[in-house]
N, C-alpha and C positions, 0 to 999 in steps of 0.2 A: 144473261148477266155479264157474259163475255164478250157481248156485240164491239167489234172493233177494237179491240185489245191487240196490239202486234205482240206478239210471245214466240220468243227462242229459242228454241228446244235446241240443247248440245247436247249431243250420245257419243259416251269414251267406251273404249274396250272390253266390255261385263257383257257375261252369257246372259244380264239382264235388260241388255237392249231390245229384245223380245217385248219385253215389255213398253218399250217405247213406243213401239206401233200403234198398240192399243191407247197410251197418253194420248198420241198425237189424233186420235181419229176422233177420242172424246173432245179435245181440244177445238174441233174443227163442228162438232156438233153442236157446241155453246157459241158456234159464231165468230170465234177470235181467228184472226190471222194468224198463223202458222209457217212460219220456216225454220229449216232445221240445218243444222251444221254438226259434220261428222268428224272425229279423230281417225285418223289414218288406220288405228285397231280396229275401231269402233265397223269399218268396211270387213273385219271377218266374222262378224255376228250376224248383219241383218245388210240389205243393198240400199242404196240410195234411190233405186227404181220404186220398191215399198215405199219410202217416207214422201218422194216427191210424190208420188199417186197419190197418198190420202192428207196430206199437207195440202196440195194442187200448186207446189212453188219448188222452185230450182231446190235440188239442195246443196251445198256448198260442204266440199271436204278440201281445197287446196286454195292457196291465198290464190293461184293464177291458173288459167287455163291449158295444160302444155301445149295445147292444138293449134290456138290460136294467140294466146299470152293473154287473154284476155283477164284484167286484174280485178279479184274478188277482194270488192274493200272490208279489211275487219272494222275500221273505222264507221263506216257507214252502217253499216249490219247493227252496231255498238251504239248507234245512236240514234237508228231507227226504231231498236223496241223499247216496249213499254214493259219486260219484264225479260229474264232470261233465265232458264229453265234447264239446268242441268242435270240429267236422268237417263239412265244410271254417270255416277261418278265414282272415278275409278282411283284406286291411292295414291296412284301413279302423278294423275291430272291433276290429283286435289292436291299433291305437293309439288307442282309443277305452278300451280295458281299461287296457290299459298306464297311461294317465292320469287315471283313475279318472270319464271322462267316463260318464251314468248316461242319455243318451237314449231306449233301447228295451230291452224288455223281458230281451234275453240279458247286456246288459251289468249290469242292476240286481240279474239273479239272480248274474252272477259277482261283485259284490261283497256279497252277501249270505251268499256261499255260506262253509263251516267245512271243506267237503270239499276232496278231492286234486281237481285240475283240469289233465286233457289235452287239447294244443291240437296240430291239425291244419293246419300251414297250406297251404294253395292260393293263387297266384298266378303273373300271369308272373314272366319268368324276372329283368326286370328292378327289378321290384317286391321282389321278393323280394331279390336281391342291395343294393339300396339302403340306404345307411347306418341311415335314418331308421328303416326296417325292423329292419334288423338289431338297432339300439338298444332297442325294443320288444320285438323276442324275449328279450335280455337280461333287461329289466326285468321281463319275465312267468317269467323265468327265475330271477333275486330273487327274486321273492314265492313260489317254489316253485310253480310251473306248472310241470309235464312236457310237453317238447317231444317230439314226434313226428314226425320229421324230415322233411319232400317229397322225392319221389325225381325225379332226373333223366328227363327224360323228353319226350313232345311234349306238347307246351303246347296251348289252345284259341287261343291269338295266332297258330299256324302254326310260330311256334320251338320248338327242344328246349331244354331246358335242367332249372335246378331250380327245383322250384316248383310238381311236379306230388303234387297229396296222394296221399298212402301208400294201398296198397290196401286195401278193408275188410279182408281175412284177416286182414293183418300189422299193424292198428290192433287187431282184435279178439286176435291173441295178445298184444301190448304190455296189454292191458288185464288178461288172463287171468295177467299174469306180477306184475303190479301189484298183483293177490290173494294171490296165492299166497306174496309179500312182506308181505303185512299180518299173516299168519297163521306167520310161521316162529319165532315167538319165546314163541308161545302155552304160557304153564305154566311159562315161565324167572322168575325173579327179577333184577335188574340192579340195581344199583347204580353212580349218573353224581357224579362231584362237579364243580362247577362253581363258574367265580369268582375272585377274589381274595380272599387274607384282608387286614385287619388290624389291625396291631401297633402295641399303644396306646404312644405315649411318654410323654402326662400325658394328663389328661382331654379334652379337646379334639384331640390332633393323632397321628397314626400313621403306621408306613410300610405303604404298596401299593405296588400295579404297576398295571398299565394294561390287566389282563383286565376284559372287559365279559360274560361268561359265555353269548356270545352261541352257542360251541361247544357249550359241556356243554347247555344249554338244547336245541338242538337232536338230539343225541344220546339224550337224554331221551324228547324226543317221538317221534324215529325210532321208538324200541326200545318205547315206548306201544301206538305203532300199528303196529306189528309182533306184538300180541300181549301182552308181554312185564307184570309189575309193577314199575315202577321207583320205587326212594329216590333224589330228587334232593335232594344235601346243596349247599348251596350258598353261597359266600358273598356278600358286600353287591351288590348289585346292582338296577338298574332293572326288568330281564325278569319277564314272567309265564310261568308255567305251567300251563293250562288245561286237559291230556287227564283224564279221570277216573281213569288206571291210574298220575296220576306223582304220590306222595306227597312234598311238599317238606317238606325240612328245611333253615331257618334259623341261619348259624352267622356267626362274625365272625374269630376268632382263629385259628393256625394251629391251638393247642391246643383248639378248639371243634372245628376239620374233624376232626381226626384222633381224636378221642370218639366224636363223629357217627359216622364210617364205620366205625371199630373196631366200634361197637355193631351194626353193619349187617352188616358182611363177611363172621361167619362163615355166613349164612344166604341166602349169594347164587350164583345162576351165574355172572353174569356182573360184570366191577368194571371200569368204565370211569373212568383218574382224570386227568381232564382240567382241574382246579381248578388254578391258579396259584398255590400256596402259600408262604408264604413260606419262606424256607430260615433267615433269622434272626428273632430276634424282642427286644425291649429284654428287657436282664435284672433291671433296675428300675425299671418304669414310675411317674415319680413320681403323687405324689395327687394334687396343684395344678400351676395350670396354670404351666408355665414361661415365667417374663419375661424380655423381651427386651432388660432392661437389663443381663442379664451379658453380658461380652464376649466369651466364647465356650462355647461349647457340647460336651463330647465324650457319646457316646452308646455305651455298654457293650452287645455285641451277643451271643446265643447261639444255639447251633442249634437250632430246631424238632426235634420228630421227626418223623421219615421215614417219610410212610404211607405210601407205596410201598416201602419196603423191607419193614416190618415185616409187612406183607402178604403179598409175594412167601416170606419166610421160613415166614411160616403156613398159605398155602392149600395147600389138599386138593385131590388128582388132579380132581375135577367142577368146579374153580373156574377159570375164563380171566379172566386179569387183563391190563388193557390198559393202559400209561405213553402220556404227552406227552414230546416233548422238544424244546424250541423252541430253536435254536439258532443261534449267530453264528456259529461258526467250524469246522473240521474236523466239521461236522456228522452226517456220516454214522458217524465214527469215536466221537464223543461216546453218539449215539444208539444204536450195537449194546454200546458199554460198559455204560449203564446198563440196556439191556435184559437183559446179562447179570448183571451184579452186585445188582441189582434182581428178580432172577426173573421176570422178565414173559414173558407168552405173546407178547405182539406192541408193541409201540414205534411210535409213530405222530408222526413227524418233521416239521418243519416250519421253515423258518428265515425270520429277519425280512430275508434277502438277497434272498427273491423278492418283487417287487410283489405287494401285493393280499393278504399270508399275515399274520399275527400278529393282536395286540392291535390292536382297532378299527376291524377290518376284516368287510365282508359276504361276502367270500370267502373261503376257505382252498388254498392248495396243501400236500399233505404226500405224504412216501411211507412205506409202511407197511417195517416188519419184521419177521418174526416168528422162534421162538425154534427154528424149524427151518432158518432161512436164507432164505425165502420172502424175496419182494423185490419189490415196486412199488411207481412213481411215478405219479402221477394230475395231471391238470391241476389250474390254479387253476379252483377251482368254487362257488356259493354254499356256502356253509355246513351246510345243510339237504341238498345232495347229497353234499358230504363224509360226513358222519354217514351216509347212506346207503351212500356207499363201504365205509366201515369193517365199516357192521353187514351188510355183505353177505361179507364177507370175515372176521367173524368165525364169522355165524350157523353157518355148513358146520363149524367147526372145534370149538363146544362139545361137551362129553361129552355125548350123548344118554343122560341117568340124569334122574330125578323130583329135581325142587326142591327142598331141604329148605327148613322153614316153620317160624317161629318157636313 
């Protein structure tokens, strides 16, 4: 499952680098490429003679070589794997990552790195419960680090508690499961809209909303490295999008998004329409700018059309189409209406009542629906594990049939 998989391994300072050996040698039995890079502590636990032997590759503890000067690129290292693997991590490191501090060599390659990055931690029991701790899991937990949780257990302090790192087996299936996700969307088509649009009132001034497209962006990417080709139609926004599988398209107007994705939709698996759109738009946008020495202003408003409707009305049995419904009030009741009247295969709810969820925020809480009755709520999570949520709870349910291609 691991046949040529390049994989990372970085070992901090933990009496539980012992256990490292054993990751690495499993790691090397499923076939995946293996090198390893040590923190400067990490040399009073276990030697670099062990890991480069059952690795079979250099291993790298100092950005240069004193002997010769010869220079270990973290850059290089950082963009050579396909995943990076930190086991054990120590509190130290993890608030050293956490704040972009760039000391030794594992830290310079985790910020060099483009790849998924799992992090193992090991500590006592008390270390680990501590705010300051915890705060840094979080923050590695933003950036899209995968936590791999310490199990309870006896500690090297003599206490039991949490804090003791995970077994190799159950780190090495967490990794295998991590693949097998990259690859499930392989040969689909998707389609993400993202953003706000808007709606010009004269040249200079429009109505929006407060979406920062930081959902659909992420969605996008999920469903990239998942495999998948995605159209991300998007409107005005800061965000980039950098996978090579998400071709962007640039829109402004409601009547832009809803061209954009008409021209997309009929050629897609999957339609995830997560874009902020506006539901009105001026019905005569003047030419010049309007001054502000009339005394009042009234603004003639008309409906947008409805790309989620218009959609739900036209896809074909291969097509899973996914709504937003961000909601203030009887939420739950708002969200399964338009899932119904709307045709959608699944409704993904979210209201601006719970902390931490809507516009302008790094987290999202939603709960899903789907047009079978299916029903879950998920904690408040980054953003980047929501979109994982979803696309894990879609992948299973699309028609397994060949992609139509324009």
């Amino acid at each position: 499952m691991l046949t040529g998989k390049k994989i990372l391994v970085g070992i901090t300072g933990s009496i539980a680098a012992y256990k490292s050996a054993y990751l690495v040698r499993l790691l090397v039995k499923e076939h995946a490429e293996v090198r390893v890079m040590m923190t400067p502590a990490a040399l009073d636990f276990i030697t670099p003679l062990t890991l480069s032997t059952l690795s079979r590759n250099p291993v790298v503890c100092e950005p240069y070589d004193p002997a010769d000067g010869t220079w270990n690129s973290h850059v290089d290292i950082g963009l050579w794997a396909d995943m990076i693997l930190l086991a054990p991590l120590t509190a130290n490191t993890m608030a050293k990552m956490a704040h972009g501090i760039a000391d030794n060599f594992v830290c310079t390659a985790f910020l060099s790195a483009r790849c998924p990055v799992f992090i193992a931690p090991a500590m006592d029991v008390d270390m680990y419960q501590h705010p300051a701790t915890q705060q840094n899991i979080q923050l590695l937990i933003s950036m899209g680090c995968r936590l791999i949780e310490p199990q309870v257990g006896e500690l090297a302090s003599g206490l039991s508690g949490e804090g003791r790192m995970e077994e190799p087996e159950r780190i090495l299936e967490a990794i295998k499961r991590h693949f097998v996700e990259r690859s499930d969307m392989k040969g689909k088509k998707v389609l993400v809209s993202a953003g706000p649009t808007h709606e010009a009132i004269d040249p200079v001034r429009y109505i929006a909303n407060h979406s920062t497209g930081t959902m659909g962006f992420a969605l996008a990417k999920e469903a990239a490295e998942r495999g998948a080709a995605v159209i991300l139609v998007t409107g005005p926004t800061t965000l980039t999008a950098d996978h090579p599988a998400i071709e962007r398209r640039d829109v402004v107007s409601a009547k832009e998004m809803y061209d954009e994705c008409m021209n997309h939709f009929p050629f897609c698996d999957l339609v995830i329409m997560s874009a902020a759109v506006a539901d009105f738009t001026p019905s005569h946008p003047e030419e010049q700018k309007i001054k502000k020495s009339r005394s009042s202003l009234t603004i003639a408003l008309e409906p947008t059309q409805d790309i989620l409707k218009t959609m739900g009305e036209s896809k074909k049995p291969h097509q899973y189409l996914v709504g937003f419904a961000l909601e203030t009030d009887h939420e739950l009741e708002h969200a399964k209406a338009k899932l119904q009247n709307k045709r959608l295969n699944l409704i993904v709810l979210n209201t601006l009542k719970d902390t931490g969820a809507g516009f302008g925020f790094k987290t999202n809480k939603i709960t899903l629906i789907d047009d079978s009755g299916n029903f879950r709520e998920y904690e408040t999570k980054p953003k980047q594990d929501v979109a994982r949520d979803i696309l894990d709870w879609v992948t299973g349910r699309i028609p397994n049939n060949q992609s139509l291609t324009k």
